[in-house]
C-alpha positions as MATLAB code, in Angstrom:
seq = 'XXXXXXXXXXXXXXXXXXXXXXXXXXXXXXXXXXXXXXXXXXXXXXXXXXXXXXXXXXXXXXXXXXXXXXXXXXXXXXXXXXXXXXXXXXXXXXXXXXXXXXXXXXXXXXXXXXXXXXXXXXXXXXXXXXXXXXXXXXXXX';
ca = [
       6.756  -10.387 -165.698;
       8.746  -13.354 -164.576;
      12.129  -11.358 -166.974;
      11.539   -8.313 -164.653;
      11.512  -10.293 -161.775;
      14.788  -12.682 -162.664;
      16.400   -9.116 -163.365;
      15.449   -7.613 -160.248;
      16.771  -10.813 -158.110;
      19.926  -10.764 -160.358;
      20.263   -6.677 -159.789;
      19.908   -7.609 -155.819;
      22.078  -10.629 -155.838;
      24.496   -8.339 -157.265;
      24.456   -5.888 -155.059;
      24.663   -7.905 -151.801;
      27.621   -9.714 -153.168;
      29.488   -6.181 -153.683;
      28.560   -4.638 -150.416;
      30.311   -7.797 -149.030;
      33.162   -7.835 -150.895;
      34.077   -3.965 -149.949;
      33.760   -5.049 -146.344;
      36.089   -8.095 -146.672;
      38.485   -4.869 -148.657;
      38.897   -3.175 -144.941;
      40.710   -3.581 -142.230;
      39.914   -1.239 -139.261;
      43.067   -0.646 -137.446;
      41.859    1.748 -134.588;
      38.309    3.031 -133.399;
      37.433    5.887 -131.379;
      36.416    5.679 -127.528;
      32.763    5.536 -128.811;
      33.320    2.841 -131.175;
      33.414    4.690 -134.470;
      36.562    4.069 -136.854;
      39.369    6.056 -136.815;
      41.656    4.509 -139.062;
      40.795    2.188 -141.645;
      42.909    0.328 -144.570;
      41.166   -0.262 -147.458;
      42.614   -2.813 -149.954;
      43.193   -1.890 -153.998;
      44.391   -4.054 -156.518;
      48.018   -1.991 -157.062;
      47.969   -0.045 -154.136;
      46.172    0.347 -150.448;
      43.919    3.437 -149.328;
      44.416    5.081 -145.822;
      41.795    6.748 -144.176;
      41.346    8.140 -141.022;
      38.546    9.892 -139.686;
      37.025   12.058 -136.652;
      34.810   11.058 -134.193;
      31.832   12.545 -135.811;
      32.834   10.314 -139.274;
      34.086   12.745 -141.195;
      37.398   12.252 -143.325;
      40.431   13.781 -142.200;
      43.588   11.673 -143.587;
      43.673   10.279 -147.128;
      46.044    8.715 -149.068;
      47.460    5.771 -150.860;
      50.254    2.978 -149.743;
      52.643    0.550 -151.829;
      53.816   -2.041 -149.486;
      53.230   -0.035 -146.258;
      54.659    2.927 -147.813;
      53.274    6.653 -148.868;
      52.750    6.831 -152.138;
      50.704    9.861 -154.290;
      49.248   12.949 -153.357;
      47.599   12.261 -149.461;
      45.661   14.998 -148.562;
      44.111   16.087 -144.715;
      40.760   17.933 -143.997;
      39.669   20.125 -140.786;
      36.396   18.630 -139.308;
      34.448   21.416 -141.007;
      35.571   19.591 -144.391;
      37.721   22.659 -145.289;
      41.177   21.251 -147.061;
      43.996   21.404 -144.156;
      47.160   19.873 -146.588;
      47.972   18.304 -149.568;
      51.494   16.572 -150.202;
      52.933   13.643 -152.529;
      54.907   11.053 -152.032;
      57.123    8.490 -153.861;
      57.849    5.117 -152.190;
      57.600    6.809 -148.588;
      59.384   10.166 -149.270;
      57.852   13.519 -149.905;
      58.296   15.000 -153.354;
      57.116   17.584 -155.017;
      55.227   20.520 -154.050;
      53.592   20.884 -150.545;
      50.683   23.217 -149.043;
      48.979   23.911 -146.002;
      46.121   25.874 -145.469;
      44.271   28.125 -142.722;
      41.227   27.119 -141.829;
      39.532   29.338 -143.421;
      41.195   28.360 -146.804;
      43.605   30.664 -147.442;
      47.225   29.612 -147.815;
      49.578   28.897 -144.528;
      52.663   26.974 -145.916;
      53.579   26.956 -149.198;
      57.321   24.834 -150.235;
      58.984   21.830 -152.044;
      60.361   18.006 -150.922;
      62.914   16.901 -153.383;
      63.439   13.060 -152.173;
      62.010   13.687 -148.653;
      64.030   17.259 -147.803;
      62.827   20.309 -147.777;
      64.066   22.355 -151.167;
      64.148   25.749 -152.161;
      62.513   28.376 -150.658;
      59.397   27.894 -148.568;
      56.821   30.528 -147.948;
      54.457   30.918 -144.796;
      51.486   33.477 -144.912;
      49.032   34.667 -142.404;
      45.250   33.874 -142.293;
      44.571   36.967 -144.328;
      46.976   35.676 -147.191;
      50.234   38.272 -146.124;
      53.282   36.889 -146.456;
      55.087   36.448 -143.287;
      58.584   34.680 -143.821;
      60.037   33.299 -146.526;
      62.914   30.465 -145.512;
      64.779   29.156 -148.776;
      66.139   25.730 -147.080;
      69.009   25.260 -150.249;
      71.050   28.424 -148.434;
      70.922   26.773 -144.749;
      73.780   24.385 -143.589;
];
């Protein structure tokens, strides 16, 4: 008896002492008129995690910073939790490929960054998935 209840004191102790070490990880940089956060750092070992978030709490901005900078894939949600855009970045400039989507999931904007430009062509589609213009951005001056 007295093993389970060292364990379950240990277990606890544990616990606590994590839930207050991820608070001490965040820094709240805005809040919402009603008080809940709207933008919050949250502090990694190689790199820093952005979030931003609605009123009602849910996520809508995610992604990771080196010194201040972009870095990764971030990635944006509408309130309803549906994916809204997904694009990387190197040191602060865009890279790679880049997509935005309807709200109702289907593809909006499809293109490429090569070292924060936009490259190639780039394709924008209608809410029913119909293409609607393509623009290839290596042809314009």
């Amino acid at each position: 008896m007295r093993t389970i209840t060292y364990t379950l004191c240990l277990l606890l102790c544990l616990a606590t002492a994590c839930s207050v070490e991820q608070k001490e990880n965040v820094d709240v940089r805005s809040s919402h008129p009603d008080g809940s956060i709207k933008e919050a750092l949250y502090f990694g070992d190689e790199a820093d995690t952005l979030r931003e978030f609605y009123p009602s709490g849910k996520l809508k901005i995610q992604g990771l910073q080196i010194d201040s900078l972009r870095d990764g894939t971030w990635k944006s949600w509408y309130e309803t939790g549906q994916q809204w855009s997904e694009k990387r970045y190197e040191m602060g400039l865009e890279i790679g490929k880049y997509v935005v989507y309807h709200p109702t999931g289907n593809v909006y904007i499809q293109g490429q960054y090569r070292q924060g430009e936009k490259k190639g062509s780039w394709y924008f589609y209608d809410q029913n998935g119909m293409l609607v213009k393509e623009v290839n951005f290596d042809e314009q001056d």
